[in-house]
KOLPAPA-306754 format. One line per field, with one value per residue: x, y, z of N, C-alpha, C in turn; residue in three letters. Coordinates in steps of 0.1 Angstrom, whole numbers, plus 5000, padded with zeros to 4 digits. Layout:
! KOLPAPA-306754
neast <- X_...
nnorth <- Y_...
nup <- Z_...
caeast <- X_...
canorth <- Y_...
caup <- Z_...
ceast <- X_...
cnorth <- Y_...
cup <- Z_...
resn <- ALA_...
END
This chain:
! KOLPAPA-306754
neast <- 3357_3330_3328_3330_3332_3315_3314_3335_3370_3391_3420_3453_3481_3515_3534_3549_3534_3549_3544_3556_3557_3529_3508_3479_3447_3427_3446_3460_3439_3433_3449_3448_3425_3442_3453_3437_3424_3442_3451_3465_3473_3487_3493_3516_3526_3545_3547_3520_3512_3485_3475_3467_3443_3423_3395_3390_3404_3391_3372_3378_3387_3369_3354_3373_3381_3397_3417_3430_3415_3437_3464_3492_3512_3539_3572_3595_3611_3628_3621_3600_3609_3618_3617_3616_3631_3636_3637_3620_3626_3608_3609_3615_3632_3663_3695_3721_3729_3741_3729_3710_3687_3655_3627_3597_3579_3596_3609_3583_3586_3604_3596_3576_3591_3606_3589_3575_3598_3595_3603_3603_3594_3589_3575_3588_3575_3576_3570_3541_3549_3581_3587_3610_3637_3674_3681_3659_3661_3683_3678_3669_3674_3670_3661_3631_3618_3599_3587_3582_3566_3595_3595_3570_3573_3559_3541_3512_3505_3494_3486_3514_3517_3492_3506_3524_3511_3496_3515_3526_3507_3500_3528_3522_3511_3482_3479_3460_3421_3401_3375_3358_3338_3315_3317_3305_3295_3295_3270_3254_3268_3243_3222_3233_3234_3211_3200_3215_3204_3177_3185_3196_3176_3160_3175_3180_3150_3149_3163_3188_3215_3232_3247_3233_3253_3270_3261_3269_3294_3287_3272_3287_3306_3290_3281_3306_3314_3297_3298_3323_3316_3309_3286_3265_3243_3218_3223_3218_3193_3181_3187_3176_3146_3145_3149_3129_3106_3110_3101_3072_3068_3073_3057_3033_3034_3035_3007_2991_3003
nnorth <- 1407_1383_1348_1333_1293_1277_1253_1236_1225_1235_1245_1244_1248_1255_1286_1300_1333_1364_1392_1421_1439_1456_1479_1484_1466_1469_1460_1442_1417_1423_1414_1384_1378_1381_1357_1337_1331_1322_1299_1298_1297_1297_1326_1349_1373_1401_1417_1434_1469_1482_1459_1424_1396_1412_1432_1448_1437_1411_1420_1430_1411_1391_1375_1354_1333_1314_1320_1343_1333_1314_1328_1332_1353_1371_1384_1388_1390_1373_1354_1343_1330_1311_1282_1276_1267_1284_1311_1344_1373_1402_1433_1461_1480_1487_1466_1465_1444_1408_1391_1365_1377_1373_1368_1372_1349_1330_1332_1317_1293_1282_1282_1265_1242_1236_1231_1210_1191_1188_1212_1237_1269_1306_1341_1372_1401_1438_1469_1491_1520_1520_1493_1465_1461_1464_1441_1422_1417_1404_1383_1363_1344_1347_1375_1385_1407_1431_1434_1469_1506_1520_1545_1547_1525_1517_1496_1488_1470_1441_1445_1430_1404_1399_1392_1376_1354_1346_1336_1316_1301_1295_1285_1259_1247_1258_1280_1286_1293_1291_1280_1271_1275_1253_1226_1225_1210_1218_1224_1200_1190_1193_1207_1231_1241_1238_1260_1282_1281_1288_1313_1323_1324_1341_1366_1366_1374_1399_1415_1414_1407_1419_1439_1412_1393_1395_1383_1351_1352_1370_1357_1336_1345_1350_1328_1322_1339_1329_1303_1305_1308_1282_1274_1259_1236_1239_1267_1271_1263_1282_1305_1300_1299_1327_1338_1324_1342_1362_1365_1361_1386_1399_1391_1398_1423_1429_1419_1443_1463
nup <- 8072_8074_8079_8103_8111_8133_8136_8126_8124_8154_8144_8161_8163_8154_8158_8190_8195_8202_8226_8235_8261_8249_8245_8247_8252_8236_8213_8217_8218_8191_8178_8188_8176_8147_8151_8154_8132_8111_8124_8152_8183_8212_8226_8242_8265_8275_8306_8298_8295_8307_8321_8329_8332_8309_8296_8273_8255_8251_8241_8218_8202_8187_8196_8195_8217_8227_8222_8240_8265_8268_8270_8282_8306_8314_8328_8318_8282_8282_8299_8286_8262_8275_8270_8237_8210_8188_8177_8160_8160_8150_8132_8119_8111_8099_8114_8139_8144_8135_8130_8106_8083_8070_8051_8053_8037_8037_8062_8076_8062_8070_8099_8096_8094_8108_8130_8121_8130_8156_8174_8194_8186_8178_8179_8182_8191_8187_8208_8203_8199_8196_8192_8195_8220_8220_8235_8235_8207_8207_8218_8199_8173_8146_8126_8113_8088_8072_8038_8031_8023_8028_8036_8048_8073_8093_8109_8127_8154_8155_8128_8116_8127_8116_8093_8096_8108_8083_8069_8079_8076_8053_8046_8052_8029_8021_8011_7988_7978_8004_7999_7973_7944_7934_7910_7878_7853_7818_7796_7769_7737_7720_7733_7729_7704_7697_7712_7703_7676_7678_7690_7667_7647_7662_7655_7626_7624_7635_7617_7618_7609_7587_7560_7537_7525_7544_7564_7571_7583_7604_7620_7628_7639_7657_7672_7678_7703_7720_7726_7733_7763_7777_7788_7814_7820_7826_7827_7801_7795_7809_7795_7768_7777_7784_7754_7748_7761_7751_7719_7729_7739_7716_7698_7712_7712_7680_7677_7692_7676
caeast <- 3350_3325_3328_3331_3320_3316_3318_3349_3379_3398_3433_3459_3494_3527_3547_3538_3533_3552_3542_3567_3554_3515_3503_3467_3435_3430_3457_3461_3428_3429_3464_3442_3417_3446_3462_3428_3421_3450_3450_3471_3467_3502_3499_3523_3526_3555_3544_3510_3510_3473_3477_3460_3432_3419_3381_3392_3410_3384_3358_3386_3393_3357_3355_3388_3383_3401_3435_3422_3420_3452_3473_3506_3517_3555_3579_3605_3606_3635_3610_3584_3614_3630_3616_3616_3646_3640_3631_3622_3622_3602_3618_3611_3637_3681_3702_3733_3732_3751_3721_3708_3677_3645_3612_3583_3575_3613_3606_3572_3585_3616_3589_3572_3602_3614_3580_3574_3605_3595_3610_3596_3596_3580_3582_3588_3569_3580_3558_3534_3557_3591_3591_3616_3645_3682_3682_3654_3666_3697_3673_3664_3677_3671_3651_3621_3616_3584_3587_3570_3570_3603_3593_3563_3574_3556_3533_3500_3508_3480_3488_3525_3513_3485_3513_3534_3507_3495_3526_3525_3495_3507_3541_3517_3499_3470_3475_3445_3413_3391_3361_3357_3327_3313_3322_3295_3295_3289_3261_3259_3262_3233_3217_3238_3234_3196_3204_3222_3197_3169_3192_3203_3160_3156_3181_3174_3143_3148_3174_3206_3222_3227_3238_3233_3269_3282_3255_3281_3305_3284_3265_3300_3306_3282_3284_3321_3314_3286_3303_3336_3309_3312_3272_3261_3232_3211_3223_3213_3177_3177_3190_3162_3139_3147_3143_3107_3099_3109_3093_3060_3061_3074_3041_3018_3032_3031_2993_2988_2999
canorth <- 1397_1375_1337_1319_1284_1270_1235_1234_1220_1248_1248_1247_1243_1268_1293_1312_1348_1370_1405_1426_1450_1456_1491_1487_1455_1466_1457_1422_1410_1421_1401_1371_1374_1375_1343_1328_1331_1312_1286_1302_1296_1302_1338_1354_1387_1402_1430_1445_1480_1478_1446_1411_1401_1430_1430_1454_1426_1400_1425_1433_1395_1391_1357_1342_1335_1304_1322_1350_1323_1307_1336_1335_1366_1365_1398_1396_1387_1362_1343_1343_1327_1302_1270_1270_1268_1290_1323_1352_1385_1410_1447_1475_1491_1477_1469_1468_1428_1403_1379_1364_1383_1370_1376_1371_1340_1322_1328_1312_1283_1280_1280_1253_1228_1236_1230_1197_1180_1191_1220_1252_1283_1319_1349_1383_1411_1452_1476_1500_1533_1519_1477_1459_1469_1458_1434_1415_1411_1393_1369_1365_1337_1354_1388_1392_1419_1432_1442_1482_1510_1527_1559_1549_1513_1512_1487_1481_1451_1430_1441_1425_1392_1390_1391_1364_1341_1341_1332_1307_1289_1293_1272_1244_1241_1263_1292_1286_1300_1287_1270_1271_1274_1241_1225_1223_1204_1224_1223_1193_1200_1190_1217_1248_1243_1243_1274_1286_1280_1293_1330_1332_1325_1353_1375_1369_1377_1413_1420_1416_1400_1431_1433_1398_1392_1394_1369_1340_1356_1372_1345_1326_1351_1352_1315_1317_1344_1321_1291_1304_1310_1272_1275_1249_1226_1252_1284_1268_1262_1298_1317_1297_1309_1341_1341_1324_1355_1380_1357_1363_1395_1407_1388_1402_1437_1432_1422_1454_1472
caup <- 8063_8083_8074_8112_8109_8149_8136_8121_8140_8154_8139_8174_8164_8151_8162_8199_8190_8218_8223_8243_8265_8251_8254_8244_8253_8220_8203_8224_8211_8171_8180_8192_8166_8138_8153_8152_8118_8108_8138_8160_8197_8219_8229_8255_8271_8282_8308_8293_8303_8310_8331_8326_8320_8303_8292_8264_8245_8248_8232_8201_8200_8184_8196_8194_8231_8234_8224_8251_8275_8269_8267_8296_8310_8317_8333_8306_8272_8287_8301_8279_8251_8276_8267_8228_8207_8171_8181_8155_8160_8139_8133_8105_8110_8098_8129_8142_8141_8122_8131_8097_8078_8062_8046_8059_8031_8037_8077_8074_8060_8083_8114_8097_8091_8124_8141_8119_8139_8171_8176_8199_8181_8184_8171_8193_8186_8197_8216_8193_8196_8188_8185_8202_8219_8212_8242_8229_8191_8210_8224_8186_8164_8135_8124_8098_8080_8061_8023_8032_8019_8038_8038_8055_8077_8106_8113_8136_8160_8149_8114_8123_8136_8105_8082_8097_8109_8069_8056_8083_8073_8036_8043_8050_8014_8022_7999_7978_7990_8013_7996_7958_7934_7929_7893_7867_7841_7804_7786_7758_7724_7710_7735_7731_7693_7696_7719_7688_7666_7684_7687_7652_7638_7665_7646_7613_7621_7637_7608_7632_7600_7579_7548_7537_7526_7556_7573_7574_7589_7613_7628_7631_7654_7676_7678_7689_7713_7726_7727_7748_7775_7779_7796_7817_7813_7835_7820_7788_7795_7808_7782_7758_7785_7778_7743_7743_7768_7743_7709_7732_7740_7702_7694_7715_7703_7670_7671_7696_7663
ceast <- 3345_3327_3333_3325_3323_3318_3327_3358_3388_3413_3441_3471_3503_3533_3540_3543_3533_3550_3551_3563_3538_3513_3489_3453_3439_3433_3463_3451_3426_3443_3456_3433_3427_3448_3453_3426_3431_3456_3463_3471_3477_3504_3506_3526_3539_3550_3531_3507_3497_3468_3467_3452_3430_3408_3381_3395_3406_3371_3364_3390_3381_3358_3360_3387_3392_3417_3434_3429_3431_3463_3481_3509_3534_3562_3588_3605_3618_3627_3598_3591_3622_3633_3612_3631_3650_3630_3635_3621_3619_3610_3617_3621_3659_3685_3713_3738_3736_3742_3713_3692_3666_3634_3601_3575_3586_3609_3590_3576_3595_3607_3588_3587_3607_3601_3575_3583_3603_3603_3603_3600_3586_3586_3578_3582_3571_3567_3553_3549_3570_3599_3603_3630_3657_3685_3670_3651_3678_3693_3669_3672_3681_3660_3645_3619_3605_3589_3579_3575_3584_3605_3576_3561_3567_3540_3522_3506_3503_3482_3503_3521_3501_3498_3521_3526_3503_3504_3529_3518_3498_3518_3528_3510_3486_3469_3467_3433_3409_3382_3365_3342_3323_3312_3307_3300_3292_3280_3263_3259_3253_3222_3220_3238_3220_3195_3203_3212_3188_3174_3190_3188_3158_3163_3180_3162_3136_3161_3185_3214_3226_3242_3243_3244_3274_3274_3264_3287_3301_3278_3272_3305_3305_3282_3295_3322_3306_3294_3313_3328_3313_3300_3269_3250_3218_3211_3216_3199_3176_3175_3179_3148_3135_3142_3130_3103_3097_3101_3081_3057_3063_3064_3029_3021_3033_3013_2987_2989_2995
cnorth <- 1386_1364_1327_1305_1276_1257_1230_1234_1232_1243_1252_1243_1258_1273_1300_1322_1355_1384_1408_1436_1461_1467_1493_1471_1455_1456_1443_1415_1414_1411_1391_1366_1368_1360_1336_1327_1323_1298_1287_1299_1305_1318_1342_1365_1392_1417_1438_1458_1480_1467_1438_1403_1413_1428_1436_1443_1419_1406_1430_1423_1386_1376_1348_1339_1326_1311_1332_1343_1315_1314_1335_1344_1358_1381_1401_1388_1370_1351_1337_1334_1313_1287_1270_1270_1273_1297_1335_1367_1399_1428_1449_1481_1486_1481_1463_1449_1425_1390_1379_1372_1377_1374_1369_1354_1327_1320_1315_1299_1274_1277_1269_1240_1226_1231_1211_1181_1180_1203_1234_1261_1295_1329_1366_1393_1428_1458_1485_1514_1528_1504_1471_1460_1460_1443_1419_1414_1405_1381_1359_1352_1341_1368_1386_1403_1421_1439_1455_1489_1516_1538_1562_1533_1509_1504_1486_1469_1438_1433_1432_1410_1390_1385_1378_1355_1333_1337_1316_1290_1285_1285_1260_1238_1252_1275_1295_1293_1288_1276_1279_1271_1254_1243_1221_1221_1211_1215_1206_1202_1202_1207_1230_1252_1245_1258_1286_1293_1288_1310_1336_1333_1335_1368_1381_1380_1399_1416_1422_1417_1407_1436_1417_1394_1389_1382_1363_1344_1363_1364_1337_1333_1349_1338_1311_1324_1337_1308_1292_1306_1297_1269_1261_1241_1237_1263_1278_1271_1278_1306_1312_1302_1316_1343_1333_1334_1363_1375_1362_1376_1405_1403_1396_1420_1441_1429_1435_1457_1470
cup <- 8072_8073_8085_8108_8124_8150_8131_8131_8144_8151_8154_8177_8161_8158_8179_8194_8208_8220_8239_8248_8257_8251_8255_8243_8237_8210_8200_8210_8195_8173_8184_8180_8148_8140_8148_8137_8115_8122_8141_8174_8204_8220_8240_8255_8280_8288_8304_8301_8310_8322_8320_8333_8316_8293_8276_8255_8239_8236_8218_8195_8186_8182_8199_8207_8239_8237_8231_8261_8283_8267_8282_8294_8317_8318_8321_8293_8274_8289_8291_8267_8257_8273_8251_8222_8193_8175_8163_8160_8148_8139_8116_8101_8105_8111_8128_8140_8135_8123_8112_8093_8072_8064_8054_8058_8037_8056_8081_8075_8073_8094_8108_8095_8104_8137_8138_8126_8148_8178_8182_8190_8180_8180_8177_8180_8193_8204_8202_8188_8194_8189_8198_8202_8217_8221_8239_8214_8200_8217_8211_8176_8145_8132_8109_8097_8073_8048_8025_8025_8027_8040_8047_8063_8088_8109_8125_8144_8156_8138_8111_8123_8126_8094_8082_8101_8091_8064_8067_8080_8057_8036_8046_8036_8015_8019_7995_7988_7995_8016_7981_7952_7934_7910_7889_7854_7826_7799_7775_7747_7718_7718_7733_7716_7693_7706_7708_7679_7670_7686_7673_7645_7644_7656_7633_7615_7622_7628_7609_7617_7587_7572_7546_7534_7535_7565_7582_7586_7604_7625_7632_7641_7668_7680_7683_7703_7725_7734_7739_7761_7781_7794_7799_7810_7816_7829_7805_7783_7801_7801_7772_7765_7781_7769_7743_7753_7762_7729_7715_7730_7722_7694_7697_7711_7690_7665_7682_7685_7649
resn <- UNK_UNK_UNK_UNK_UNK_UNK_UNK_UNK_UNK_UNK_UNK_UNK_UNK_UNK_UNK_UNK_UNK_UNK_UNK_UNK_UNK_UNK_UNK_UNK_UNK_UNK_UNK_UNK_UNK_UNK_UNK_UNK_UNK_UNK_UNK_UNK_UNK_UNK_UNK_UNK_UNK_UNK_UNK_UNK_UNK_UNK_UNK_UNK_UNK_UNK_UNK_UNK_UNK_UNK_UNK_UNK_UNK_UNK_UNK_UNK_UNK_UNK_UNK_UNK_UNK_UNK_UNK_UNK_UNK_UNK_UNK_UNK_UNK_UNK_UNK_UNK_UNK_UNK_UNK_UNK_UNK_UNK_UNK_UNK_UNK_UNK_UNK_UNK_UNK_UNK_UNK_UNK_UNK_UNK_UNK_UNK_UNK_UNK_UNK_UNK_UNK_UNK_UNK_UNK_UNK_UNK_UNK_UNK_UNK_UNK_UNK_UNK_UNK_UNK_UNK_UNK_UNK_UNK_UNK_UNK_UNK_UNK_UNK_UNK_UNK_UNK_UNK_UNK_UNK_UNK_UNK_UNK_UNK_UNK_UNK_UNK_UNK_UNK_UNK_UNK_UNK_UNK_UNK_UNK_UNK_UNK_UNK_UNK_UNK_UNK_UNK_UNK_UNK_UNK_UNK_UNK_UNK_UNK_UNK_UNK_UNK_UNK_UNK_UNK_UNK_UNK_UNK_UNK_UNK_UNK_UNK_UNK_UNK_UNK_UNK_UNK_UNK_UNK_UNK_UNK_UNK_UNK_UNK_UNK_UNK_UNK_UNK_UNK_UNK_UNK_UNK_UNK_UNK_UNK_UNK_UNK_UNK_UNK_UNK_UNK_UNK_UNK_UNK_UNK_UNK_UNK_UNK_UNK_UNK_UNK_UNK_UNK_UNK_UNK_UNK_UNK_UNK_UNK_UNK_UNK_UNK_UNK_UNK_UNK_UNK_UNK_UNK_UNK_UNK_UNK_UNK_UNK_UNK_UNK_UNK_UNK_UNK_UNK_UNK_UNK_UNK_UNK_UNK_UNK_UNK_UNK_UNK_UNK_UNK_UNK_UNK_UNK_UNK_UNK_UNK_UNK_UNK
END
């Protein structure tokens, strides 16, 4: 879904996002691109098979180049954890641990309260083929978990690391979308009644209103269904439009025949 805007401030705080042994540019860079989307920066590399830089990454990053740029490479995931102090680690799969458990939403929020005092935190990520091993969940503070299905749990890396940066950006308030519709004002009344009126003389006149008994009741109708539209001032003058378009042309074909 395209919607960069280059003039907007880039968003450059949260959690660092730690990938543990890398197998794929790839995989790095849709990992740089999610973070970006939700203003992410702090990426770290523990080991990329591939090595680092890696041109691959920057061209799957589509863009994101700053968190590219600013990504640290580091041997073990030791290093890469030593200076914060609320480490998560992500895992699909139940473990042998007695470290505490949370969701995705509940961890989210936990980063942010923990990052609002000043507090490092980051959140480890496994390798593609089988995630992270038992030595780095004991570096781990606590383990997130994804709601999947469990007969089919396994995760993308970059799908991984969208899931927790959005719940990231969502503890702050920023759930809602994006940008919104601009508000418009409804119609007055005096207009949407001459609207009205202007329909129902057309009706009558092609015999909508049929049989006469029921008139009332029908024309009350169409004026409720009308009404809940709750038509601007604009759609108003449209829709009258409209019907002087069709008034013309049911003129000029009734003197064709």
């Amino acid at each position: 879904m395209a919607g960069t805007n280059r003039s907007d401030v880039n968003l450059a705080e949260g959690p660092a996002i730690i990938l543990c042994e890398p197998q794929l540019g790839e995989n790095i860079g849709m990992v740089a691109r999610a973070m970006a989307n939700f203003g992410l920066s702090d990426l770290r590399l523990v080991s990329p098979r591939d090595g680092w830089p890696n041109e691959r990454a920057r061209a799957a990053a589509s863009r994101a180049d700053h968190v590219i740029d600013a990504a640290r490479l580091y041997e073990t995931a030791a290093e890469a954890v030593a200076d914060l102090t609320y480490v998560l680690a992500t895992t699909a799969r139940p473990r042998d641990s007695l470290k505490p458990v949370r969701g995705p939403e509940e961890a989210g929020a936990e980063l942010r309260a923990r990052i609002s005092v000043g507090q490092g935190a980051g959140i480890l990520f496994g390798r593609e083929r089988f995630g992270l091993n038992n030595d780095e969940i004991g570096l781990a503070d606590e383990i997130v978990t994804f709601p999947v299905n469990p007969a089919f749990a396994s995760l993308n890396i970059a799908q991984a690391v969208l899931l927790m940066s959005y719940e990231w950006m969502k503890s702050g308030g920023s759930e809602g979308p994006r940008f919104t519709a601009p508000e418009v004002a409804p119609a007055e009344k005096e207009d949407l009644q001459r609207f009205l009126d202007h329909l129902e003389g057309m009706l009558d006149a092609a015999g909508y209103f049929h049989p006469p008994e029921k008139r009332s009741a029908m024309s009350q109708k169409v004026r409720t269904i009308l009404t809940k539209a709750a038509f601007s001032e604009g759609e108003v003058r449209t829709l009258r439009g409209m019907l002087r378009h069709l008034e013309r042309r049911m003129a000029q074909a009734g003197r064709r025949s």
